[in-house]
PASEBA-1860 file (N, C-alpha, C; in nm, 3 decimals):
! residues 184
1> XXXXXXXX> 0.085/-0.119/0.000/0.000/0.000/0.000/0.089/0.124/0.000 ~ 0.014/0.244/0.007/0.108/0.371/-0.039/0.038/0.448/0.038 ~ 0.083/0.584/0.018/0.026/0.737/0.063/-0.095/0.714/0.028 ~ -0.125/0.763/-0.153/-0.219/0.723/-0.216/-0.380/0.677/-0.136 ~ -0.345/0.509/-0.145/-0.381/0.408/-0.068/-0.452/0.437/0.112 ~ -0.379/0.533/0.143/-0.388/0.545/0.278/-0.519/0.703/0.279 ~ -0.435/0.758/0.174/-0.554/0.846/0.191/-0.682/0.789/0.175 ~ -0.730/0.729/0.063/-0.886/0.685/0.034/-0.929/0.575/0.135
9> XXXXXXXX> -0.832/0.544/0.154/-0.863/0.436/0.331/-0.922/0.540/0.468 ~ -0.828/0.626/0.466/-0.885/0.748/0.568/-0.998/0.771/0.561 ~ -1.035/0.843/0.413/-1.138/0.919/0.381/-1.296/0.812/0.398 ~ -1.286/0.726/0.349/-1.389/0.650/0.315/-1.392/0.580/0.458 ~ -1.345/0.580/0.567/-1.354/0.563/0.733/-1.488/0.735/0.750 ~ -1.448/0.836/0.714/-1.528/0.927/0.757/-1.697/0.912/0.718 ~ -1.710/0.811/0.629/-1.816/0.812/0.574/-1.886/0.667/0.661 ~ -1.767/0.578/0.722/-1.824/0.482/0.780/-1.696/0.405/0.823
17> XXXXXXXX> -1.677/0.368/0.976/-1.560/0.362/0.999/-1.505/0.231/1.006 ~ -1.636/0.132/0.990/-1.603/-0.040/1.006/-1.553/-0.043/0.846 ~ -1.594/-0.044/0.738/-1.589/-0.072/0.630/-1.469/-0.096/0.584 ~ -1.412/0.022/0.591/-1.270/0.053/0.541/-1.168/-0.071/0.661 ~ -1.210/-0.088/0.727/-1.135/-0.167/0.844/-1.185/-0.327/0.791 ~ -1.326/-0.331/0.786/-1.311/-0.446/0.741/-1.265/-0.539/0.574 ~ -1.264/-0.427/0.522/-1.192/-0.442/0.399/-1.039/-0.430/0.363 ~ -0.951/-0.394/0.487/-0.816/-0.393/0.504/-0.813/-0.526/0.534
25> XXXXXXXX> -0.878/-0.589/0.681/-0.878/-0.678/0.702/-0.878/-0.811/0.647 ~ -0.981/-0.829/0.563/-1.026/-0.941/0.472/-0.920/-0.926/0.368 ~ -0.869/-0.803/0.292/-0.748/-0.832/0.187/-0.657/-0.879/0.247 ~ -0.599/-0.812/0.378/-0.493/-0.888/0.421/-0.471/-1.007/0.465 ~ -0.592/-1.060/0.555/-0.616/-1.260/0.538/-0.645/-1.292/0.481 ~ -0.666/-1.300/0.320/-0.701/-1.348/0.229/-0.636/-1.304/0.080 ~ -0.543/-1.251/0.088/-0.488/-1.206/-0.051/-0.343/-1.119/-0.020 ~ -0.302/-1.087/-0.128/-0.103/-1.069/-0.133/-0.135/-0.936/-0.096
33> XXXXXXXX> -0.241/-0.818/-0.155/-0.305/-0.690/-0.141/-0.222/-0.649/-0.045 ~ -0.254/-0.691/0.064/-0.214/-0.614/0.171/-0.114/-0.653/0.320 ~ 0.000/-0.661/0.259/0.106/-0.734/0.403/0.093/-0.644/0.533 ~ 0.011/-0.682/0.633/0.052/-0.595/0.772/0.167/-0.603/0.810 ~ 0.232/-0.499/0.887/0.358/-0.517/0.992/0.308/-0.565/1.099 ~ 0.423/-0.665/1.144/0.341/-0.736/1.298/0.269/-0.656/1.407 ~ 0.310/-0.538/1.387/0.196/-0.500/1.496/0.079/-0.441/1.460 ~ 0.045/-0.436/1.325/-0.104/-0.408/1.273/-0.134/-0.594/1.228
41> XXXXXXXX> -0.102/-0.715/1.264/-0.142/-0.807/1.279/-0.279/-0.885/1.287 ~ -0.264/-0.825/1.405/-0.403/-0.818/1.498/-0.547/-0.777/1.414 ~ -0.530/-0.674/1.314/-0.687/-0.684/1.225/-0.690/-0.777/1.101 ~ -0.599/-0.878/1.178/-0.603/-1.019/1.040/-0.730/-1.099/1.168 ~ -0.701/-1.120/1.280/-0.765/-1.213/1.331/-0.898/-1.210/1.321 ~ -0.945/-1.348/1.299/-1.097/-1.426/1.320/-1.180/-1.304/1.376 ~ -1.106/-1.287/1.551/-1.227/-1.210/1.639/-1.214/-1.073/1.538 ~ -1.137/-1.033/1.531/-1.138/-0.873/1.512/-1.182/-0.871/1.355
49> XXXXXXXX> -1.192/-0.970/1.279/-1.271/-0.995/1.137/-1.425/-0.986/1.181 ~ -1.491/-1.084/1.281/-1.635/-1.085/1.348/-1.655/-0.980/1.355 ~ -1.598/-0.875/1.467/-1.626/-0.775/1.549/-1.662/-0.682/1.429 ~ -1.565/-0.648/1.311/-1.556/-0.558/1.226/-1.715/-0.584/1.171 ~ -1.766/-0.757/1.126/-1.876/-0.737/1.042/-1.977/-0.699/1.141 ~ -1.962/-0.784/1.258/-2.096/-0.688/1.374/-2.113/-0.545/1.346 ~ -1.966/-0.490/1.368/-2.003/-0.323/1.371/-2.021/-0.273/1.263 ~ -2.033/-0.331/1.142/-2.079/-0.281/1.066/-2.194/-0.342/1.019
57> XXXXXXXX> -2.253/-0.413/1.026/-2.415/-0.425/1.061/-2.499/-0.355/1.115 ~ -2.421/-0.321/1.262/-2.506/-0.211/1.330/-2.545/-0.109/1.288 ~ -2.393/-0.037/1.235/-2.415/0.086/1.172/-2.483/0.115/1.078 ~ -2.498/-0.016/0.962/-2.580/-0.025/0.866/-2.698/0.005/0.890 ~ -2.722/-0.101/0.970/-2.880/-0.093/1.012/-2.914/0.068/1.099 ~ -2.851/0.119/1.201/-2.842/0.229/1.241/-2.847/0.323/1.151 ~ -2.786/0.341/1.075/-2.766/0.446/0.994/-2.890/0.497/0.867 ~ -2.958/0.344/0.898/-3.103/0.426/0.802/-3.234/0.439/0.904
65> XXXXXXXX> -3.257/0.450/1.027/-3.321/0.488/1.120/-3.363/0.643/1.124 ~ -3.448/0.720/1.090/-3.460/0.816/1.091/-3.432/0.867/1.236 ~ -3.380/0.957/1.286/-3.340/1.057/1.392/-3.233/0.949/1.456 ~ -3.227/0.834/1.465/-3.151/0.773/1.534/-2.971/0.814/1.435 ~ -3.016/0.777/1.322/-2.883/0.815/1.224/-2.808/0.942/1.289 ~ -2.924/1.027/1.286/-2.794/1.190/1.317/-2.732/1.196/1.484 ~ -2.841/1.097/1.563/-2.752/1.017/1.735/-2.609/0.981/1.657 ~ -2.607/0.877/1.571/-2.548/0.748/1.544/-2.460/0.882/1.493
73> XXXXXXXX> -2.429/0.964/1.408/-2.334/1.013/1.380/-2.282/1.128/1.474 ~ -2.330/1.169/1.561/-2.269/1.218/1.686/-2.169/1.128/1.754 ~ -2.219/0.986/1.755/-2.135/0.895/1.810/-2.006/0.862/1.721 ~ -2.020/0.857/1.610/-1.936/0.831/1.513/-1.803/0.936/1.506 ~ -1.838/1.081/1.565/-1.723/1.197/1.579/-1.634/1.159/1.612 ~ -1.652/1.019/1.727/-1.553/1.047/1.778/-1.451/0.855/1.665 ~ -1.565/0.784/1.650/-1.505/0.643/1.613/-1.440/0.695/1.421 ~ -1.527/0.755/1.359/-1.480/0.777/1.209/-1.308/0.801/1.262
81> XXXXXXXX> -1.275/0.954/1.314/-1.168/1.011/1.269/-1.050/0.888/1.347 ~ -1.075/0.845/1.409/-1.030/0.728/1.441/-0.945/0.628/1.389 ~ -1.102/0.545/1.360/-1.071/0.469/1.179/-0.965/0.483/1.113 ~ -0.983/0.613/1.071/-0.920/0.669/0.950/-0.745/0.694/0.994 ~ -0.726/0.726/1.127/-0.625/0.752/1.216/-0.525/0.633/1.202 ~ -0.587/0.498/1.212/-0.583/0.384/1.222/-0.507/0.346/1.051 ~ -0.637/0.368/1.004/-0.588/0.320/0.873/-0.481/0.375/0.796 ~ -0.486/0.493/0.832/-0.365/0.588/0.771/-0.242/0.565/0.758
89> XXXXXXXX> -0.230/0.518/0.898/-0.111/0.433/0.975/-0.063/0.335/0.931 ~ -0.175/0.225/0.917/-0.142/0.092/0.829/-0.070/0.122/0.724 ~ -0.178/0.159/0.638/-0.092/0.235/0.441/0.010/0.295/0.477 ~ 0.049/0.379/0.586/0.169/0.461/0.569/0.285/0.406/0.600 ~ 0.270/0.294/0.665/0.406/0.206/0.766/0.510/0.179/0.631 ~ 0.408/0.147/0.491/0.555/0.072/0.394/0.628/0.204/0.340 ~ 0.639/0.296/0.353/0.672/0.463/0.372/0.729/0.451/0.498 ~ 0.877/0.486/0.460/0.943/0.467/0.626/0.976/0.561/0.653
97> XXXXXXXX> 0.939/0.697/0.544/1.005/0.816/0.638/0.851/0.899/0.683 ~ 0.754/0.847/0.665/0.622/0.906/0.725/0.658/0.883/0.866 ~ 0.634/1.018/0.952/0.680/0.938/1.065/0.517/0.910/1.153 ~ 0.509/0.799/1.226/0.395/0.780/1.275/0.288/0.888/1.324 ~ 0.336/0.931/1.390/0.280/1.076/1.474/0.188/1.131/1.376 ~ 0.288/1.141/1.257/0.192/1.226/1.126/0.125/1.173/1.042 ~ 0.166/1.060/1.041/0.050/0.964/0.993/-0.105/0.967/1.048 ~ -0.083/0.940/1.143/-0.158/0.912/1.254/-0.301/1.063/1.262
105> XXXXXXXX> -0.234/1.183/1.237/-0.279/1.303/1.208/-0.348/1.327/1.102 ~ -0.225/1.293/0.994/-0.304/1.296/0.835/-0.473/1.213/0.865 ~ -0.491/1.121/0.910/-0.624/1.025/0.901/-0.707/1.060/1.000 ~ -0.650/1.130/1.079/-0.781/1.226/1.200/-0.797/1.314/1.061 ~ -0.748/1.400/1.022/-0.790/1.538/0.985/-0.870/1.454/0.871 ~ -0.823/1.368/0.768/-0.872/1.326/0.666/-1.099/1.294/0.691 ~ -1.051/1.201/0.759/-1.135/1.136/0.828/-1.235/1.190/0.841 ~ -1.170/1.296/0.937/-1.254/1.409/1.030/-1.321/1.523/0.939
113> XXXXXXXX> -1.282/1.521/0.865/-1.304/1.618/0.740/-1.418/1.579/0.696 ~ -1.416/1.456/0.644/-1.473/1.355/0.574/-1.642/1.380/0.628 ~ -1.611/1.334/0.779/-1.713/1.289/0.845/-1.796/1.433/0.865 ~ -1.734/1.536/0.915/-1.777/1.612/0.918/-1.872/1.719/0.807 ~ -1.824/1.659/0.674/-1.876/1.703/0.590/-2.051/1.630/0.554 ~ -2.038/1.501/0.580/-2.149/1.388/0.576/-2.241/1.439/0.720 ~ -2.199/1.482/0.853/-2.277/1.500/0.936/-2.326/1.639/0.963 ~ -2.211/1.731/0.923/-2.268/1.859/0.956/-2.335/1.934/0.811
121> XXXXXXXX> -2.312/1.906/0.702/-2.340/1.962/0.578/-2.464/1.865/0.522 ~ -2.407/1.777/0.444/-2.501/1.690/0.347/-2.634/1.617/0.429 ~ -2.587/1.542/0.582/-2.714/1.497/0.601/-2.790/1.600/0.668 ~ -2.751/1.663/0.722/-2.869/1.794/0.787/-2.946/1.807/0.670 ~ -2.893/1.902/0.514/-2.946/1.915/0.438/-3.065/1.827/0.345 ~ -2.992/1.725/0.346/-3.113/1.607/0.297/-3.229/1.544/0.392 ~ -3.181/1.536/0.546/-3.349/1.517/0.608/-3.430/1.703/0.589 ~ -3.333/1.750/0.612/-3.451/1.906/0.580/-3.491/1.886/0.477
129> XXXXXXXX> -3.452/1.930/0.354/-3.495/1.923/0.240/-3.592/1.808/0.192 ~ -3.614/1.681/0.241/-3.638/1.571/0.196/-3.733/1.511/0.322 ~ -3.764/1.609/0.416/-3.865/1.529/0.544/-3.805/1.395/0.568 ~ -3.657/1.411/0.551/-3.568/1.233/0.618/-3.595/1.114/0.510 ~ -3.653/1.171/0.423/-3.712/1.064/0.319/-3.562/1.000/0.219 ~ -3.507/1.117/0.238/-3.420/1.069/0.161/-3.253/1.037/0.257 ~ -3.257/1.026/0.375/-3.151/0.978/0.419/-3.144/0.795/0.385 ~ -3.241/0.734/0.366/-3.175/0.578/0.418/-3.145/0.579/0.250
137> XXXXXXXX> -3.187/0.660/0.130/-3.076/0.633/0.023/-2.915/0.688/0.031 ~ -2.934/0.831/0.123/-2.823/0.861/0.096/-2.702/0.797/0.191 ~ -2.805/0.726/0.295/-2.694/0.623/0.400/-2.622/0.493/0.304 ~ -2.744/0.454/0.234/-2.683/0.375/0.104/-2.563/0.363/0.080 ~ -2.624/0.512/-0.036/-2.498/0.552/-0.118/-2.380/0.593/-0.070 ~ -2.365/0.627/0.100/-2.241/0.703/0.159/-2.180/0.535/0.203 ~ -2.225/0.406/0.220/-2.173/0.270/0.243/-2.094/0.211/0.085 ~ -2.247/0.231/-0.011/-2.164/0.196/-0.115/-2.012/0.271/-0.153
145> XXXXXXXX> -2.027/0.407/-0.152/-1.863/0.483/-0.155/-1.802/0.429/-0.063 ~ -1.826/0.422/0.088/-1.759/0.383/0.122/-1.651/0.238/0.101 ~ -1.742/0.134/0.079/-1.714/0.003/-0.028/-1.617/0.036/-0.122 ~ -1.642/0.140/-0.187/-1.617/0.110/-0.329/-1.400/0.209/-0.323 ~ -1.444/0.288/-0.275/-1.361/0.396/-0.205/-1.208/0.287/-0.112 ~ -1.277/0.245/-0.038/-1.195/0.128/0.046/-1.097/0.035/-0.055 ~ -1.197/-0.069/-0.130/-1.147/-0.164/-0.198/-1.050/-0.097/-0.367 ~ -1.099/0.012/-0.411/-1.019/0.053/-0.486/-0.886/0.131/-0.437
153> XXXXXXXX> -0.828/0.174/-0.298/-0.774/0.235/-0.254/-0.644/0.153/-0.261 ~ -0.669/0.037/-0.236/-0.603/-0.133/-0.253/-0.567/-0.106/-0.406 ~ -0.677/-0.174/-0.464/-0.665/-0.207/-0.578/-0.607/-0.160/-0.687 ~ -0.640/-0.011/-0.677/-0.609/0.089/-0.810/-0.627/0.234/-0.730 ~ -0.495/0.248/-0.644/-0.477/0.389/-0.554/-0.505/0.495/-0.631 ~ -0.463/0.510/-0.796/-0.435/0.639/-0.874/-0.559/0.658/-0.920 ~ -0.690/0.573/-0.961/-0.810/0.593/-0.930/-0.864/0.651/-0.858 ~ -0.858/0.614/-0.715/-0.890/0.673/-0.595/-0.847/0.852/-0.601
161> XXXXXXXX> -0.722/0.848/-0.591/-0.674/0.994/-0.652/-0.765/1.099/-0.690 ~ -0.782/1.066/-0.843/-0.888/1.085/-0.915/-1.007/1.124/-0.863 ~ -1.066/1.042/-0.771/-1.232/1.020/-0.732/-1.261/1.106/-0.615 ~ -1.122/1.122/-0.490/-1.143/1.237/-0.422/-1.054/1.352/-0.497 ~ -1.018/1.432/-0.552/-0.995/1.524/-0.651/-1.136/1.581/-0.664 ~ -1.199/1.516/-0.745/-1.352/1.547/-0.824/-1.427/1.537/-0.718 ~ -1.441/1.470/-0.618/-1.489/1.527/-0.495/-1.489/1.610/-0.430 ~ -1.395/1.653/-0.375/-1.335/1.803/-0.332/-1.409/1.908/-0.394
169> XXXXXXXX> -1.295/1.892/-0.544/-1.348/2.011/-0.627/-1.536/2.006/-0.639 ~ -1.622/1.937/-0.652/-1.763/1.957/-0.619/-1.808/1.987/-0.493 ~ -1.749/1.952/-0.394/-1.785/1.959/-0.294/-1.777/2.142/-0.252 ~ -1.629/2.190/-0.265/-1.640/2.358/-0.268/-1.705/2.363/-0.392 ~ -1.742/2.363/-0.484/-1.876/2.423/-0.591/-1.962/2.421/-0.503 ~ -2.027/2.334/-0.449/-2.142/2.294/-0.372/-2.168/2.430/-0.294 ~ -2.034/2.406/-0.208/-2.021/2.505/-0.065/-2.053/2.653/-0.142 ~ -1.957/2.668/-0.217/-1.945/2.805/-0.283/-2.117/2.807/-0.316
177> XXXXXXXX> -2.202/2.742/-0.406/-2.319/2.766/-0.451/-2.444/2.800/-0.308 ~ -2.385/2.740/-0.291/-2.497/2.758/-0.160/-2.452/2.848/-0.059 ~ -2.362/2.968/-0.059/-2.326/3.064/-0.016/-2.395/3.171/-0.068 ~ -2.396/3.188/-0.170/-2.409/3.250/-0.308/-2.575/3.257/-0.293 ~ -2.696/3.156/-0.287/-2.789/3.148/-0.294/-2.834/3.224/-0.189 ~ -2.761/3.185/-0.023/-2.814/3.231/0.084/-2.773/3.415/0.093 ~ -2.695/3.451/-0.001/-2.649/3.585/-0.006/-2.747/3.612/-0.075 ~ -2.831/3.568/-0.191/-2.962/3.663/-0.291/-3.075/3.603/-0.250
END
């Protein structure tokens, strides 16, 4: 794994923080993808493979609950940037002059960014706008990225690249547009 790699691992933790964990996990007991250093080991094992699909069941299921979701992502402030903290770390270890500390930082802020953008921006806006009707698609679609975000981060990092790039850049359009509206 790489920088690259580590970023879209971060990022896609902010959107959901088991996913990305359990998809490190499963490549690395099950495929060349991903060699841990012995002391990231430990998210090869059985239990911590279980635990990962429990918690992400929960969240699944949590996360399309109307009013319970925006609880569930209060709780998440503190587990996303985490995640991502976590994962950052992993991808960054085969990089030996990243030094941990900043690793470790890069995937809070990433993360945290991330998450914060999904809890304080987009879903406020879509149960307002949408009488909550439209959160359990957009909880969906923020799992499927997350999925998709995770396993390509592995697979094809310079993709990933790509996909938050064009994210970003829409995301300030977004911001910028809806500045703009609330000013006229």
């Amino acid at each position: 794994m790489d920088v690259i790699a580590a970023f879209g691992l971060s990022a896609s933790a902010g959107l959901n923080a088991y996913i990305p964990l359990l998809v490190v996990s499963l490549l690395a007991k099950f495929t060349n993808l991903i060699n841990l250093s012995e002391s990231w080991r430990a998210l090869e094992s059985w239990w911590i493979i279980g635990l990962l699909i429990v918690l992400s069941l929960v969240e699944f299921l949590v996360d399309k609950i109307p009013a319970v979701n925006h609880i569930n992502d209060i709780i998440q402030t503190f587990v996303r940037p985490t995640a991502g903290a976590i994962l950052f770390a992993v991808s960054a270890q085969a990089i030996t002059e990243v030094n941990p500390i900043l690793s470790i930082a890069i995937g809070l802020l990433v993360s945290g960014g991330v998450h914060a953008a999904k809890s304080v921006l987009v879903r406020p806006i879509t149960t307002a706008t949408t009488a909550g009707a439209g959160d359990v698609p957009v909880s969906v679609l923020e799992d499927v990225a997350a999925t998709t975000i995770s396993v390509l981060s592995v697979v094809i990092p310079i993709l990933v690249a790509i996909i938050l790039v064009v994210f970003l850049i829409g995301l300030i359009w977004w911001i910028a547009n809806q500045s703009i509206e609330k000013t006229t």
